[in-house]
C-alpha positions in Angstrom: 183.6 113.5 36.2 182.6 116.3 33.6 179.9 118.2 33.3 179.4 121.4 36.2 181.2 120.9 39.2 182.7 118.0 38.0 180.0 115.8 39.2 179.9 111.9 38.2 177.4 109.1 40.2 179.4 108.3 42.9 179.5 112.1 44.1 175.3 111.2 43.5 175.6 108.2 45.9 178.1 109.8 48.2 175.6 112.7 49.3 173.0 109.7 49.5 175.1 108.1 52.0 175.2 105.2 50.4 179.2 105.0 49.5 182.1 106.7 50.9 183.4 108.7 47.9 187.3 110.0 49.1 189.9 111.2 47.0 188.4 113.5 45.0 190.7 117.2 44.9 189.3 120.4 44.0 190.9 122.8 43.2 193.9 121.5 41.7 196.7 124.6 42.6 196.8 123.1 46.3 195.7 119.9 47.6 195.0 119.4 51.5 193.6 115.4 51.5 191.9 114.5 54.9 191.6 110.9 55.7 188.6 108.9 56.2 189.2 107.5 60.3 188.3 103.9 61.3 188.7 102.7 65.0 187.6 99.3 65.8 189.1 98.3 69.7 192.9 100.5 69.8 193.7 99.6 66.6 193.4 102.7 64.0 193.1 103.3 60.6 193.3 106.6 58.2 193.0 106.2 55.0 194.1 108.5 52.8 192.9 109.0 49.1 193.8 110.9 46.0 191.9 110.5 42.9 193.5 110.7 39.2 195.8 113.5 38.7 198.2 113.7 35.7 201.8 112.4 36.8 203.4 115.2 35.2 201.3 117.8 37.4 201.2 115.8 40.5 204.8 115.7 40.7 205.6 119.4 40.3 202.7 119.4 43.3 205.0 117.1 45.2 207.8 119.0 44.3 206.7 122.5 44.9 205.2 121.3 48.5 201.7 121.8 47.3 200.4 118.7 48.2 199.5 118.3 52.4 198.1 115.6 54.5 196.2 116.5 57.5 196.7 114.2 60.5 194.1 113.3 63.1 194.1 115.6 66.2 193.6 112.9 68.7 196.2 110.0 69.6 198.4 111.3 66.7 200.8 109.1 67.1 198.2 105.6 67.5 197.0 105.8 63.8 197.9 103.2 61.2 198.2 105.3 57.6 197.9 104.3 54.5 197.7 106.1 51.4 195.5 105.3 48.3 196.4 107.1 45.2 194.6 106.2 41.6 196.1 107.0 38.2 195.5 106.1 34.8 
């Protein structure tokens, strides 16, 4: 993404609703990532995403606690997580 507001086509077919677009983090001093939440029958799914992020920087954000994940507020303890994270 470049440009103002960091904006590429997927954030284009995202507000469409055509795609689900997760992952992307703005600002970068503190990142809060919600998940995306899937129920089919009991069995539940968040999905967590964090786009491309420097490894040196992301791991001083790991380090210095700057990086949260919220949970779901209902059944907290019935969700299956998984964590996608994309880097170069």
């Amino acid at each position: 993404p470049t440009g103002q507001n960091n904006l590429c086509s997927l954030d284009l077919l995202h507000t469409a609703g055509l795609v689900n677009y997760f992952g992307k983090s703005m600002p970068l001093d503190k990142i809060q990532i919600s998940p995306l939440l899937l129920q089919k029958g009991e069995t539940r799914l968040a999905l967590y995403g964090l786009g491309s992020i420097r490894d040196e920087r992301l791991h001083r954000m790991f380090l210095k606690k700057d990086v949260s994940m919220l949970r779901p507020k209902e059944h907290q303890d019935g969700w299956f997580n998984i964590f996608v994270l994309h880097q170069n």
